[in-house]
C-alpha positions in Angstrom: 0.0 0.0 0.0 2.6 2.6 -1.1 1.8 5.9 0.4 -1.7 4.9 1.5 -2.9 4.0 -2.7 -4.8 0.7 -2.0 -3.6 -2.8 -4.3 -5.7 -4.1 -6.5 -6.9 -7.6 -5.0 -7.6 -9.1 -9.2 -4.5 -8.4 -11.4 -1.1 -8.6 -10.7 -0.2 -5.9 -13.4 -2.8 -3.1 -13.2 -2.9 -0.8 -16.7 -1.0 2.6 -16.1 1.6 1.1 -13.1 5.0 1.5 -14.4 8.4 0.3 -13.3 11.7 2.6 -12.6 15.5 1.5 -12.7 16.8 -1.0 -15.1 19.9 -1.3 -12.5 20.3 -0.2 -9.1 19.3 -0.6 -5.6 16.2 2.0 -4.0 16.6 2.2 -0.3 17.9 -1.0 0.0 15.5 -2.9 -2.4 17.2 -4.5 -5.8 15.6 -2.7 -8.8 16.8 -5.2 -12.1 15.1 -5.5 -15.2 18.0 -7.2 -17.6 15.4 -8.3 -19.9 14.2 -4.5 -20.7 17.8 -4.1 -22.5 16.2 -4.5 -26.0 13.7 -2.1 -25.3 14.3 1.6 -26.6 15.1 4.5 -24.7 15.2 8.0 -25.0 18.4 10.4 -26.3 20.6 13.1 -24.9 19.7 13.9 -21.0 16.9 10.9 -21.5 18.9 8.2 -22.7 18.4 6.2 -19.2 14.3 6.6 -20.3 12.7 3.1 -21.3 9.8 5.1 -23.7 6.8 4.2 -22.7 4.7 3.6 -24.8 7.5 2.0 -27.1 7.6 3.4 -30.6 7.3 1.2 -34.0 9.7 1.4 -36.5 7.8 3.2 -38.9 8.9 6.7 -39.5 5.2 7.9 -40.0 4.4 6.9 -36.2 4.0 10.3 -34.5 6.4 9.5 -31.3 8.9 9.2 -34.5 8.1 11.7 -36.2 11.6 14.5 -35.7 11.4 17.2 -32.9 10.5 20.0 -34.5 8.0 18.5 -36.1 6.3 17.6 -32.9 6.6 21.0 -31.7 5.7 22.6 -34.8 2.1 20.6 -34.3 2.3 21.5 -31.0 2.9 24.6 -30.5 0.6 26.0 -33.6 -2.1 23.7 -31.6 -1.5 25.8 -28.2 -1.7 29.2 -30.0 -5.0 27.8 -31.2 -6.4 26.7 -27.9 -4.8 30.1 -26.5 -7.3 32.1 -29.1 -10.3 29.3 -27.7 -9.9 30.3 -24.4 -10.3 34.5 -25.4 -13.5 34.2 -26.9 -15.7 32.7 -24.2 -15.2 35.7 -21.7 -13.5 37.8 -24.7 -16.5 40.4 -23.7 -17.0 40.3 -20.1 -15.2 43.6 -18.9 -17.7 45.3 -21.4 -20.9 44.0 -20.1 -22.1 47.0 -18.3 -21.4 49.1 -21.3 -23.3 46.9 -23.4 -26.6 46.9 -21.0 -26.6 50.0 -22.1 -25.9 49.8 -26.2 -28.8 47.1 -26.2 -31.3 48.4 -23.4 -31.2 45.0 -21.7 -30.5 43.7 -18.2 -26.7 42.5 -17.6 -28.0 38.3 -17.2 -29.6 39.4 -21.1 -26.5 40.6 -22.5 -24.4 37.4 -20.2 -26.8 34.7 -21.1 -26.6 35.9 -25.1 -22.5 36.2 -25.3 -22.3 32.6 -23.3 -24.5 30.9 -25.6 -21.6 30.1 -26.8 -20.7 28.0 -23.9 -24.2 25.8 -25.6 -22.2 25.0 -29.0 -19.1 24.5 -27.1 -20.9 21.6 -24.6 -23.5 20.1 -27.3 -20.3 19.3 -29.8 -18.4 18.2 -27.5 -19.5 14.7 -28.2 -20.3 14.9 -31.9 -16.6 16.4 -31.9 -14.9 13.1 -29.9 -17.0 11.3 -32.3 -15.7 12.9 -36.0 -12.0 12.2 -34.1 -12.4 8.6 -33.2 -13.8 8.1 -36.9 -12.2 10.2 -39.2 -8.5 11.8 -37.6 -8.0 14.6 -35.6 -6.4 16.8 -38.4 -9.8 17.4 -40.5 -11.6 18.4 -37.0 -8.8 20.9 -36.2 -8.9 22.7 -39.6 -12.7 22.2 -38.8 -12.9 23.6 -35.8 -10.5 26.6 -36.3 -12.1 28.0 -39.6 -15.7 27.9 -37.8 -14.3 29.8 -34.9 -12.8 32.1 -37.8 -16.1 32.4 -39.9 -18.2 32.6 -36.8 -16.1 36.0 -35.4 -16.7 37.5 -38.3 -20.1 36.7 -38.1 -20.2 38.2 -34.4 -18.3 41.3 -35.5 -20.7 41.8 -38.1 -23.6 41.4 -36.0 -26.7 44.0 -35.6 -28.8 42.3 -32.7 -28.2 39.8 -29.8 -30.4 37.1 -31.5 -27.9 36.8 -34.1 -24.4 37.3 -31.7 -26.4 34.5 -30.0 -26.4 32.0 -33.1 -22.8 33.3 -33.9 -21.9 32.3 -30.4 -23.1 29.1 -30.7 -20.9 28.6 -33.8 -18.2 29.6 -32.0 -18.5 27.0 -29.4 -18.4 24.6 -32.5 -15.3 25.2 -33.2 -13.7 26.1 -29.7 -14.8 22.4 -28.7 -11.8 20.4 -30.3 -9.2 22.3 -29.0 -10.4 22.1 -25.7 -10.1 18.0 -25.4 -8.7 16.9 -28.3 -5.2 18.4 -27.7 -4.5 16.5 -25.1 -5.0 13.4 -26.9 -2.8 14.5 -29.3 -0.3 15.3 -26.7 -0.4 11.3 -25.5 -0.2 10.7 -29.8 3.2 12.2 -30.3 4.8 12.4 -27.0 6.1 9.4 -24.7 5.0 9.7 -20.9 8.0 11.1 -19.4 7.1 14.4 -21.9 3.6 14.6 -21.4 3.4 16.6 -17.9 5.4 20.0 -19.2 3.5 19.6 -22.6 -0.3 19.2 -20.9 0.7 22.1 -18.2 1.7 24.4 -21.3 -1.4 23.2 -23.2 -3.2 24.3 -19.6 -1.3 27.7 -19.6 -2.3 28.7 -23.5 -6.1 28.2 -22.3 -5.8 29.9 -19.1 -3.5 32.8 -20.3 -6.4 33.3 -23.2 -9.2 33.6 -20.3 -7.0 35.9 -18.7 -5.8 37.9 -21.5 -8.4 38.2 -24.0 -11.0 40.1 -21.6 -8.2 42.9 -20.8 -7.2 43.4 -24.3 -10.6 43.4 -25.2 -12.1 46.0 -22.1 -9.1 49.1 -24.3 -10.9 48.3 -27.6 -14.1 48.3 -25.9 -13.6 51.6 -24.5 -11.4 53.2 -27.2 -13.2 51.6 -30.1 -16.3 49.5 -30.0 -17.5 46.1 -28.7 -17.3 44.7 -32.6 -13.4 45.9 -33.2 -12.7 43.2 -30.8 -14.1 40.4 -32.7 -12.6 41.6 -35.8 -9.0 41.8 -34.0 -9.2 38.4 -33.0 -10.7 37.3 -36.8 -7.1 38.5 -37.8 -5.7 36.2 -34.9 -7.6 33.2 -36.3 -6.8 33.7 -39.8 -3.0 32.9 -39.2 -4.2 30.4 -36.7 -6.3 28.2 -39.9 -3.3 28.8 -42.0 -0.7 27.3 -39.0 -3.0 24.4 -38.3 -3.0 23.9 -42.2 0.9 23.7 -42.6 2.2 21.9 -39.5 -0.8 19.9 -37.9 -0.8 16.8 -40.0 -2.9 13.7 -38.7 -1.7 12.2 -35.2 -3.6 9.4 -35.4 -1.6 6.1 -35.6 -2.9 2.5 -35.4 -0.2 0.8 -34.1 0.5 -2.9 -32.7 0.8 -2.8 -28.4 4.1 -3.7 -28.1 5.3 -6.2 -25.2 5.2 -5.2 -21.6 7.1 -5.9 -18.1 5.2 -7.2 -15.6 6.1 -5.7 -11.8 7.6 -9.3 -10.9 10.5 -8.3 -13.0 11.9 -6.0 -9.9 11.8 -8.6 -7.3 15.8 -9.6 -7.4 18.7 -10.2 -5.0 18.4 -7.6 -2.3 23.0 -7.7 -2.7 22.9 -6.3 -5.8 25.4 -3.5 -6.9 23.9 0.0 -6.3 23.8 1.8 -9.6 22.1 4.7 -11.7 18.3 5.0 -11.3 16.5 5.2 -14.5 12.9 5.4 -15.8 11.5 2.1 -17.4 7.9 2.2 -18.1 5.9 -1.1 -18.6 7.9 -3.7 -20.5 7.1 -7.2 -20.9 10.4 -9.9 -21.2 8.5 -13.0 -21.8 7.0 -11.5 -25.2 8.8 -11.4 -28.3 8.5 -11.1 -31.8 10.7 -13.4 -34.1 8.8 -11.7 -37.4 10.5 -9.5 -39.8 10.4 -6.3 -39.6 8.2 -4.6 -42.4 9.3 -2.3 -44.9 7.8 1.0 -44.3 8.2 4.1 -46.7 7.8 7.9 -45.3 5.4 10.2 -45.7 6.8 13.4 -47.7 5.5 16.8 -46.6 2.8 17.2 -49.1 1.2 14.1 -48.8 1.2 15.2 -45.0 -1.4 18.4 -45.8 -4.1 16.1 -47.2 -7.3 16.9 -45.6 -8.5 13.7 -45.8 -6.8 11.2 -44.4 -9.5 8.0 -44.9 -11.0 6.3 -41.6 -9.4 4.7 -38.4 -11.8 3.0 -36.7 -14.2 0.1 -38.1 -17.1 0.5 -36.0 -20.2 2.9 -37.6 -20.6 5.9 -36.5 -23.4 6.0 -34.4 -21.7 3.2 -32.5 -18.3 5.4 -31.8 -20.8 8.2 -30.9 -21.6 5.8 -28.0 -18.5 5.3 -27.1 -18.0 7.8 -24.2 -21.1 6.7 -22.3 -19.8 4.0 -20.7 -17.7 6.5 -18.7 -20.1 7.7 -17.0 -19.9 4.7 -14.6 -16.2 5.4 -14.1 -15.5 6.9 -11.2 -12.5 8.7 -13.0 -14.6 10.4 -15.4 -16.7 11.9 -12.2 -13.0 13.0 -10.2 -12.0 14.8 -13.8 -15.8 16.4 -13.7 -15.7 17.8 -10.1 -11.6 18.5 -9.5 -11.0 19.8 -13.2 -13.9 20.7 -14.8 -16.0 22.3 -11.9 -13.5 23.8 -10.5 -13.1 25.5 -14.4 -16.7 26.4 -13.8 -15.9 28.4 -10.8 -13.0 30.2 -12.4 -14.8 31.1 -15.3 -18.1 32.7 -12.9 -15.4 35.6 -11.8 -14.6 37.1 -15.4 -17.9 36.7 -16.1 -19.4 38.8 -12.8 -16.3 40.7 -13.2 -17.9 43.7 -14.3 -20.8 43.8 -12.0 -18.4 42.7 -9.1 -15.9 45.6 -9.8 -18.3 48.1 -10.6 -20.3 47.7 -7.3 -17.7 47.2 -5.3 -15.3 50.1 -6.9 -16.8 51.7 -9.2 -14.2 50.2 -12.1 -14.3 51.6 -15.7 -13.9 49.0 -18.3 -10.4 48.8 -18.9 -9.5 48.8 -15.0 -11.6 45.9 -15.1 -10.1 44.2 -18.1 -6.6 45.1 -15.8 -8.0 42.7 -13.0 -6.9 39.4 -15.3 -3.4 40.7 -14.8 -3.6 38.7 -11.5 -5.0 36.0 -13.0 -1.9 35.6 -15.4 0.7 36.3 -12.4 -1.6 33.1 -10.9 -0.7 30.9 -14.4 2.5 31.6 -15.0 3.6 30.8 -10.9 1.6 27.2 -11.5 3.3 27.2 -14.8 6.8 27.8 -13.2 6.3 24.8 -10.4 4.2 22.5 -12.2 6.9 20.8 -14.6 8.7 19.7 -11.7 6.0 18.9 -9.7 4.7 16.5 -12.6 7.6 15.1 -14.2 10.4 15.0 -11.5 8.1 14.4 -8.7 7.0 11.4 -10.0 10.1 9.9 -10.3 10.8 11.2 -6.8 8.2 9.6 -5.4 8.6 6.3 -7.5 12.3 6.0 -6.2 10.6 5.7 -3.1 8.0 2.5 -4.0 10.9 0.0 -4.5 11.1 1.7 -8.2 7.3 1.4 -8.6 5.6 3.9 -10.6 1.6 4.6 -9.4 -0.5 6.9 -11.4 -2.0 7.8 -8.6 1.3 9.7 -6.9 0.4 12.6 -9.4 -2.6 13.2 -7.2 -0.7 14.4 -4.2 -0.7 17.5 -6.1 -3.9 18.2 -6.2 -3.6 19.4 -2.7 -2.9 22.8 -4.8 -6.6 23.2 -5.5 -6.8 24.6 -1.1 -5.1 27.8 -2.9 -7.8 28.5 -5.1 -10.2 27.6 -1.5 -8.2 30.0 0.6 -8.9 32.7 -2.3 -11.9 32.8 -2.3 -12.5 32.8 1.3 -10.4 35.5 1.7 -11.5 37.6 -1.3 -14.9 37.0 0.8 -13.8 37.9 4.1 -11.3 41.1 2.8 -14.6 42.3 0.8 -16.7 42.2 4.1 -13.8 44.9 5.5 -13.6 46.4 2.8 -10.7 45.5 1.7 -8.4 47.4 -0.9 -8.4 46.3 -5.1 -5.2 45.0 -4.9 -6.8 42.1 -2.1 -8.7 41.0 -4.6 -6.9 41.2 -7.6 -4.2 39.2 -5.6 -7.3 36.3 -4.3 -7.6 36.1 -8.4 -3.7 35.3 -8.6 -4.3 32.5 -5.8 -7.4 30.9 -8.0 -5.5 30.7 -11.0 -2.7 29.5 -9.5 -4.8 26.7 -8.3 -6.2 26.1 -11.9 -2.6 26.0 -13.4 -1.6 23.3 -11.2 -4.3 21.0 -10.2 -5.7 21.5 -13.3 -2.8 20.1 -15.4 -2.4 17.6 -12.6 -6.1 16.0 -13.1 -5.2 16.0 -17.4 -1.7 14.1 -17.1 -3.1 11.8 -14.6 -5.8 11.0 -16.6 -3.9 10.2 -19.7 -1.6 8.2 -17.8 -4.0 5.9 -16.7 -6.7 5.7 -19.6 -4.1 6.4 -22.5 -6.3 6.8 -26.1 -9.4 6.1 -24.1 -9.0 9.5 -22.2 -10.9 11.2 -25.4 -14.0 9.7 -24.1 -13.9 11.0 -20.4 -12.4 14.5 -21.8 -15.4 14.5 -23.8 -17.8 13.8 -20.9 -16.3 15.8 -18.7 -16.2 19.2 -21.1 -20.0 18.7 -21.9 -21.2 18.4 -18.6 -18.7 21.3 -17.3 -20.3 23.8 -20.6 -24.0 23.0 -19.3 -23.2 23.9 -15.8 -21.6 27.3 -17.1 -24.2 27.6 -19.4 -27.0 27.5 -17.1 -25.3 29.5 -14.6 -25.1 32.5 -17.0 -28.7 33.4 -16.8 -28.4 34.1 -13.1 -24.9 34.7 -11.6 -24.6 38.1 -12.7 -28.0 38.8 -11.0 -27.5 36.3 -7.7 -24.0 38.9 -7.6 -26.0 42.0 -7.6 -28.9 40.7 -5.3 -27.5 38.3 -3.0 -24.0 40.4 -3.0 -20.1 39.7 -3.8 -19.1 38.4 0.0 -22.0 35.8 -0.1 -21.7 34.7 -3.8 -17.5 34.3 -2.7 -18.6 31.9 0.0 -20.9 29.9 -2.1 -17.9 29.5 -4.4 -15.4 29.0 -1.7 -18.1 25.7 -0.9 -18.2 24.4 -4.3 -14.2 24.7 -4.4 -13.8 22.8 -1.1 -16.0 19.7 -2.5 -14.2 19.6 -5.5 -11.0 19.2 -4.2 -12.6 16.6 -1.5 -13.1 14.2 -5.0 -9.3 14.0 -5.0 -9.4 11.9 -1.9 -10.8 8.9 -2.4 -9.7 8.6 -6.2 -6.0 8.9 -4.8 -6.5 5.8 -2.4 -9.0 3.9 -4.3 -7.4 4.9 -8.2 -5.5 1.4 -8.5 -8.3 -0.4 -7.6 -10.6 1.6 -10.1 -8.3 1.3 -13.2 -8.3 -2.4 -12.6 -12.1 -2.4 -12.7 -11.9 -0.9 -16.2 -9.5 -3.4 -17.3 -11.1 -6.2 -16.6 -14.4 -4.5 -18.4 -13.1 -4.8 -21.4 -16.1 -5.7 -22.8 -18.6 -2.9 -20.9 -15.9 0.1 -21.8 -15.7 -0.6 -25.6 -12.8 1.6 -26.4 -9.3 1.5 -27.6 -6.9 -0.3 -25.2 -5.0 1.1 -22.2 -1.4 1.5 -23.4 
């Protein structure tokens, strides 16, 4: 029972547990795996790295593909989901300036620029679905050119009932690049990458929710509401046209190569104490006495193709099935309460931003779009301790389980999510004494900082332990989050202005508290649970666990 995660009482090698050290001894315990010797590793300051998952030998498999191709995709992919995160709140700084343009009461003008947040949920499925069937490249160059020809549409726009329909086109395209990113992450990267990738993936978003309202409140006030649509029309233009060039398809059917069981550590306790270094699920007693194939590479060209045929044999309305399953996961429920509630909260303060600053000091809106500024301070602290935290902790902590590797140990740090607790609390108790802007623009910093961390925590643990079939949970998990936020549009604005700040703080100061509670139970009973799914092979109809 390493560091109070429960063993699984069925399988003796539960999906997602790895192994460390091919040599060495960890506080007194022989770590040997001489049979992993064929496997490959990584290069340069990686070289001790078993790769997990292993790599074929084609060149057009992704975790093959050269590194700058992989952060070509990549990056051009954050930039995109940087852009998604600016439009759902792009507005919120200027909501009391549009009461007034329309003649309507600030829930009216809320409730018409978050319809959005209805495309965004209701495709979220259909989305996973086009993915599973068809590739992720022709959903990305999908999903950005809506989200280009829908601002354009919004910009254009004489009346709410139509920024409402444009809104909901623009939660179309936003969809993809809000789940499907981060299994294209676990497509081209190998395990021991995946933490700073997902955390900078996590920081593009974020920064976009923090950014885009406070760009957005000096056009607002300078300009008007529809010169910051057209502004980011421009961004999204050179977005289509760098998803075009270097996001070619990530999807890759490729054979499960063998794996290690955890036996494989149990050696002489005398043993020689040497380097420790990373192995990741290998299996000894497996191996392949067939030929290689001969494979031919892709050229660049042939890599731009739209259309990239089918990769999954099942119809269509099956694969749209797929994800439902899920919902009797008990990890799809911990990434619904600890990461995408807990988005839900976040995303409530820049949208009562403007009503919360106005009553409380009388804010114009570009000292209101200046409030995110905390917010960003907040990312890019979480983004400063988090790769550590995720990458090197883990082996830390692995070291320390006779060269075991858990999934689970990733969840110690979502202890981060009391941060984003005590912020709100005290953004609560400092507004009830009155308490100075600066209070609460630093209780902001404390709740993203939260985000950044446990956020990104809740994502790499989730692809560690469900691999390809993390689409489906992401997929969940979004659509239920985007309801909730949906819903809450019509009336947290109002609840703000009737109920008032210190009272609404405390309800979300609750919420936050429960959420992180989830953490809990899935950090002691996680083993047990991933072992559930694996023997459900059956029940959970998706790709395998790598």
């Amino acid at each position: 029972m390493p560091f109070g995660i429960l063993e699984d009482r069925h399988l003796e090698q539960v999906p997602g547990t790895g192994l460390l050290s091919d040599r060495g001894v960890v506080h007194g315990n022989t770590v040997t795996i001489d049979e992993a010797t064929d496997l490959k590793r990584g290069v340069g300051r990686h070289a001790h790295v078993v790769l997990m998952p292993q790599p074929s030998d084609d060149p057009n498999d992704p975790l093959n593909w050269p590194q700058w191709k992989k952060e070509a995709c990549f990056w051009s992919l954050t930039f995109a989901a940087s852009l998604d995160g600016a439009l759902s709140p792009l507005a919120s700084a200027g909501y009391a300036i549009l009461t007034q343009e329309f003649g309507v009461s600030i829930d009216d003008i809320t409730s018409s620029f978050g319809s959005i947040l209805l495309g965004l949920g209701c495709f979220m499925l259909f989305q996973n679905m086009l993915a599973v069937k068809f590739g992720h490249r022709i959903v990305y160059l999908g999903s950005v050119s809506l989200m280009f020809i829908s601002c354009i549409w919004c910009a254009a726009s004489p009346t709410l009932t139509s920024i409402r329909a444009a809104r909901v086109f623009q939660g179309f395209g936003m969809s993809a690049l809000q789940s499907l990113v981060a299994t294209t992450i676990e497509q081209i990267y190998f395990v021991h990458e995946r933490g700073a990738r997902s955390l900078i993936w996590s920081f593009g978003i974020l920064s976009g929710i923090t950014l885009g309202p406070l760009i957005y409140s000096y056009v607002i006030e300078r300009l008007s509401w529809r010169w910051g649509f057209w502004f980011v029309s421009i961004a999204l233009g050179i977005c289509t046209l760098l998803v075009f060039f270097f996001v070619p398809e990530t999807t890759y059917r490729r054979v499960t190569p063998p794996q290690v069981t955890q036996s494989a550590t149990e050696h002489d306790d005398n043993s020689e104490k040497g380097d420790i270094s990373v192995v990741e699920k290998v299996d000894s007693e497996q191996q392949s006495s067939t030929e290689s194939p001969v494979y031919r590479k892709r050229n660049y060209i042939s890599s731009l193709r739209i259309w990239n045929g089918t990769f999954s044999n099942d119809n269509i309305f099956k694969v749209f099935l797929r994800p439902f399953p899920f919902l009797f996961s008990p990890v799809a429920w911990f990434m619904f309460l600890s990461h995408g509630m807990q988005t839900v909260w976040l995303s409530l303060v820049p949208l009562c931003s403007s009503t919360i600053f106005t009553l409380e000091y009388n804010f114009t809106a570009s000292q209101i779009g200046l409030t995110n500024l905390g917010g960003l301070v907040g990312i890019a602290l979480g983004t400063a301790v988090t790769g550590p935290l995720l990458d090197y902790g883990m082996i830390w902590l692995s070291k320390r389980n006779r060269g075991i590797y858990e999934p689970e140990f990733r969840l110690i740090f979502m202890s981060t999510m009391l941060f984003g607790l005590f912020g709100y609390i005290g953004w609560a108790v400092g507004n009830q004494h009155k308490m100075p802007w600066i209070g609460a623009v630093a209780c902001i910093t404390m709740l993203n900082f939260s985000m950044a961390v446990s956020g990104s925590t809740a994502v790499v643990y989730l692809l560690d332990t469900h691999g390809a079939n993390a689409l489906q949970i992401f997929a969940l998990s979004n659509f239920l989050k985007n309801m909730v936020l949906y819903g809450s549009t019509f009336f947290a604005n109002g609840m703000v202005q009737n109920r008032g700040v210190t009272v609404a703080l405390f309800i979300l100061a609750g919420c936050q508290g429960v959420c992180w509670l989830a953490s809990i139970p899935m950090f002691v009973y996680g083993k047990r649970v991933r072992s559930y799914i694996a023997r459900h092979p059956h029940f959970f109809a998706v790709d395998k666990i790598e």
